[in-house]
C-alpha positions as CSV (number, residue, x, y, z in Angstrom):
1,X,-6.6,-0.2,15.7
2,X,-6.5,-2.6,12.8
3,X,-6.7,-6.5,13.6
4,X,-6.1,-8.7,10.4
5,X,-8.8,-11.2,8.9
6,X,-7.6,-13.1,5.6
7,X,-10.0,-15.7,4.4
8,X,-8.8,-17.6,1.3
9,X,-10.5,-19.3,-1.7
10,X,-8.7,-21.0,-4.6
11,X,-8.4,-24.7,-6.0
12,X,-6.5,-26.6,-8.0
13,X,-3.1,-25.2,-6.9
14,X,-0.8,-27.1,-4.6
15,X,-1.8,-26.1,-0.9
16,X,1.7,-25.1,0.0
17,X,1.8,-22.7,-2.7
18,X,-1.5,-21.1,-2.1
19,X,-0.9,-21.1,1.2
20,X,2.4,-18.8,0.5
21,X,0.3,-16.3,-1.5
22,X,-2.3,-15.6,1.1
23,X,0.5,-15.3,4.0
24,X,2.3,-13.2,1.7
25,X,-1.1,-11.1,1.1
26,X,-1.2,-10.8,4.5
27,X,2.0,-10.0,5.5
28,X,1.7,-6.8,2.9
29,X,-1.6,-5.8,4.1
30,X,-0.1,-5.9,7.9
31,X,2.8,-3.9,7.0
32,X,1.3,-1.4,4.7
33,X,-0.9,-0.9,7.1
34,X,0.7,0.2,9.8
35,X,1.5,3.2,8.6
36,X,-1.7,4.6,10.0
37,X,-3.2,2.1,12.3
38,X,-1.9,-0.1,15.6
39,X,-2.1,-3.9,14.2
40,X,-3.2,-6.0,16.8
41,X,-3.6,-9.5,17.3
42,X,-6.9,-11.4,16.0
43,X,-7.7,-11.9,19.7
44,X,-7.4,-8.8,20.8
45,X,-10.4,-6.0,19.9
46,X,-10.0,-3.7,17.6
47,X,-11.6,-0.9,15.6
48,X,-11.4,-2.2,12.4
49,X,-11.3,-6.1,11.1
50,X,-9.7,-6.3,7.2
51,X,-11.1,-9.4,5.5
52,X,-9.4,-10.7,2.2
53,X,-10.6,-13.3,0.3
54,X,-8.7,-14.7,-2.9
55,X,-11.8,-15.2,-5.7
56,X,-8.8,-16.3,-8.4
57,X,-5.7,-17.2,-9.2
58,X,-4.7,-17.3,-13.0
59,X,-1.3,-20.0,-13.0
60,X,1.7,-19.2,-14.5
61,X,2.2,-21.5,-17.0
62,X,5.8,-22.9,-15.9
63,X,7.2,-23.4,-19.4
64,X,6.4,-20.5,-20.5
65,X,8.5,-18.7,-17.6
66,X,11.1,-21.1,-17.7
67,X,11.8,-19.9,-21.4
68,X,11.3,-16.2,-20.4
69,X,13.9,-16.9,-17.5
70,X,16.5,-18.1,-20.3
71,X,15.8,-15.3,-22.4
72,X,16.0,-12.8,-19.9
73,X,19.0,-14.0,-18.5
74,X,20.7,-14.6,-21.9
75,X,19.8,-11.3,-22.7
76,X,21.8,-10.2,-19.9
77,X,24.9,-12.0,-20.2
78,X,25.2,-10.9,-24.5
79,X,25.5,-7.4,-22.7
80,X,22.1,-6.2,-24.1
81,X,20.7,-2.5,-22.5
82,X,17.6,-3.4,-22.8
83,X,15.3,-5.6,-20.8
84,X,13.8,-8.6,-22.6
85,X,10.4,-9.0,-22.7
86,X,8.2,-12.3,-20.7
87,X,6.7,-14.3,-23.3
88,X,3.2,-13.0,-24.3
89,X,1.6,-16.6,-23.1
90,X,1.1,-18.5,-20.0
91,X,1.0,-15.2,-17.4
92,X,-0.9,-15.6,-14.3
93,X,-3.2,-13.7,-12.9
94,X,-4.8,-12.8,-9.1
95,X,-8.3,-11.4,-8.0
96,X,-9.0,-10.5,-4.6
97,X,-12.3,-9.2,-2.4
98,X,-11.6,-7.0,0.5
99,X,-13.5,-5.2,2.9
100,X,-12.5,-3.2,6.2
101,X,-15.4,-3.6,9.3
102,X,-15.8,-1.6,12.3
103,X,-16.6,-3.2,15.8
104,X,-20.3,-3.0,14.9
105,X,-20.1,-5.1,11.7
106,X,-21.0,-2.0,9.7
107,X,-18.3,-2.3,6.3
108,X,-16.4,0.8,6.2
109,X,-14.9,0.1,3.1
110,X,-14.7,-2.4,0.3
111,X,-12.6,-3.4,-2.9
112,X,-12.8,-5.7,-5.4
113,X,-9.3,-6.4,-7.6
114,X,-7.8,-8.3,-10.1
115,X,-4.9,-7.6,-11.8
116,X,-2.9,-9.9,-14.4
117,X,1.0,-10.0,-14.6
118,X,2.5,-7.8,-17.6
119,X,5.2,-9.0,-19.9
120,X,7.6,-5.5,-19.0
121,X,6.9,-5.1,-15.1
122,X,6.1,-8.7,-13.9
123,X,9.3,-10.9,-13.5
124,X,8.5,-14.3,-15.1
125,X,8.9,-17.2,-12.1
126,X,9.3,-20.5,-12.7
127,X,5.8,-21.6,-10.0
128,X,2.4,-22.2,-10.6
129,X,1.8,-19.4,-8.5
130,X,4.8,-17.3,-9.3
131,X,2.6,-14.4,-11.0
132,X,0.0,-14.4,-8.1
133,X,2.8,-14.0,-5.8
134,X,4.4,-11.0,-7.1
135,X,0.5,-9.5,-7.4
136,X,0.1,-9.8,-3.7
137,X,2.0,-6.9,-2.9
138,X,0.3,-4.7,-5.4
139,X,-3.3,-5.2,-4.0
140,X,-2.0,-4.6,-0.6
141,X,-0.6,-1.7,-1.3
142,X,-3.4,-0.7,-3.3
143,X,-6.0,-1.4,-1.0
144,X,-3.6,0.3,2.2
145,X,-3.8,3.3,0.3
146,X,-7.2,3.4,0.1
147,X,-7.9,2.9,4.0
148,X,-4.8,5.5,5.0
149,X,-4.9,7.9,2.7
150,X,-8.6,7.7,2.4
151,X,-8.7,8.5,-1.2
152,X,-8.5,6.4,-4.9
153,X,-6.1,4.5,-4.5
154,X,-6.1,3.9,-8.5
155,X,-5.9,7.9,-9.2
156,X,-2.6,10.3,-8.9
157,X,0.6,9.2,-8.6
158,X,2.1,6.0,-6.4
159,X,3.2,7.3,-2.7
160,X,6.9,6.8,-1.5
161,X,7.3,3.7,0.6
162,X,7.4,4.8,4.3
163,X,10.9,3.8,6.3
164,X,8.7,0.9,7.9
165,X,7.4,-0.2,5.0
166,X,11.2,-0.7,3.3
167,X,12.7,-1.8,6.2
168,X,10.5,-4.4,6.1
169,X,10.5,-5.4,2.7
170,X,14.3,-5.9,3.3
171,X,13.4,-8.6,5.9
172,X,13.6,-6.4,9.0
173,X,10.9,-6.7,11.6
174,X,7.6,-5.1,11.6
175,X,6.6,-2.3,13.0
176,X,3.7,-4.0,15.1
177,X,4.5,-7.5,17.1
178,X,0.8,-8.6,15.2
179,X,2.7,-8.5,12.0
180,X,5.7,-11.6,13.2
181,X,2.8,-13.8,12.6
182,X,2.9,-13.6,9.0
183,X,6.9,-14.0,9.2
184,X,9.3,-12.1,7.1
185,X,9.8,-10.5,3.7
186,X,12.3,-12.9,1.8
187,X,14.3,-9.5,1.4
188,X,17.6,-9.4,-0.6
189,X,17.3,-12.9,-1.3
190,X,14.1,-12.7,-2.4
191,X,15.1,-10.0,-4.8
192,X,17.8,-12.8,-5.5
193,X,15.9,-15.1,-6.5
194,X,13.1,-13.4,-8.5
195,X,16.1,-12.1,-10.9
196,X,16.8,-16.0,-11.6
197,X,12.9,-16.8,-11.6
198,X,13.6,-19.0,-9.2
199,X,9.8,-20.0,-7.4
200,X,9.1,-18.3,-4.4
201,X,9.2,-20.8,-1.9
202,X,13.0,-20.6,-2.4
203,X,13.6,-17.9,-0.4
204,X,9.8,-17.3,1.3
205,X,9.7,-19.3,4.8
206,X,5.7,-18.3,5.0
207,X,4.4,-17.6,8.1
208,X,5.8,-17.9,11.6
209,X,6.1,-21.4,13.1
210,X,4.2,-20.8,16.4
211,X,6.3,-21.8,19.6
């Protein structure tokens, strides 16, 4: 069993926002996850306690993706086949410590990461924290791999998505009742949205509203 842990660490960015990226951190890390282990709830016991901790976030500078935004979309509607390029300044940036514990304390596993966004692969998003956002899923994935497949998760080739794992990204319900706390993948208007560089808090509603 698996029981999620996230502790976060970051200043200067407007709590809101920081507070989407860690949810959304989470709500990766519980859903890629589950692919090999029962997610319980943080009360509950369990076999294995994940803590992730964000060391950095690198902003986006908004400008910067605001003019990638036009370009990209102007590029678009001249009929271009090719994909136009972010803006080689103002990309963000995310680092994250992670470590998986067993009931006795004893760390079964650790990672430290830090990736920056790309001017090809990352869409540009017009949010401080637009880059570090997009990240999230990355390190989960990355650092999922490592604990259920048990192997680098930075060597061979990337692994299919599971069904769970892309019905979920769709907005669809987790596999595990633990996961609901982290709410819901934005989905297809999320996808939406980060087409248009429109900031994630668009289309994110964060983490479940307790009842």
């Amino acid at each position: 069993m698996y029981r999620p842990r996230r502790r976060s660490g970051s200043r200067g960015f407007d709590p809101k926002d920081l507070a989407l990226v860690t949810n959304a951190i989470d709500r990766a890390l519980c859903t890629d996850l589950s692919d090999r282990f029962k997610v319980v709830a943080e009360s509950q016991s369990a076999d294995l306690v994940v803590h992730a901790r964000i060391t950095n976030i690198v902003a986006t500078n908004r400008s910067a993706a605001a003019g990638s935004v036009v370009a990209s979309l102007g590029g678009s509607m001249a009929g271009l086949g090719v994909p136009i390029p972010r803006l080689p300044i103002g990309l963000g940036g995310l680092a994250i410590e992670a470590e998986a514990v067993d009931k006795d304390g004893s760390q079964r596993a650790a990672m430290l990461w830090s990736r920056g966004a790309n001017m090809i692969t990352t869409r540009a998003r017009i949010s401080a924290v637009g880059d570090a956002y997009s990240l999230s899923s990355a390190f989960a994935a990355d650092f999922s791999r490592m604990l259920v497949k048990g192997k680098d998760p930075f060597n061979g080739l990337p692994a299919i998505p599971s069904v769970q794992r892309l019905r979920a990204s769709l907005g669809g319900n987790p596999k595990y009742d633990a996961c609901k706390a982290f709410g819901t993948a934005p989905g297809i208007p999320g996808m939406v949205a980060a087409r248009f560089g429109l900031p994630p808090t668009w289309t994110d509603k964060g983490a479940a509203v307790s009842q």
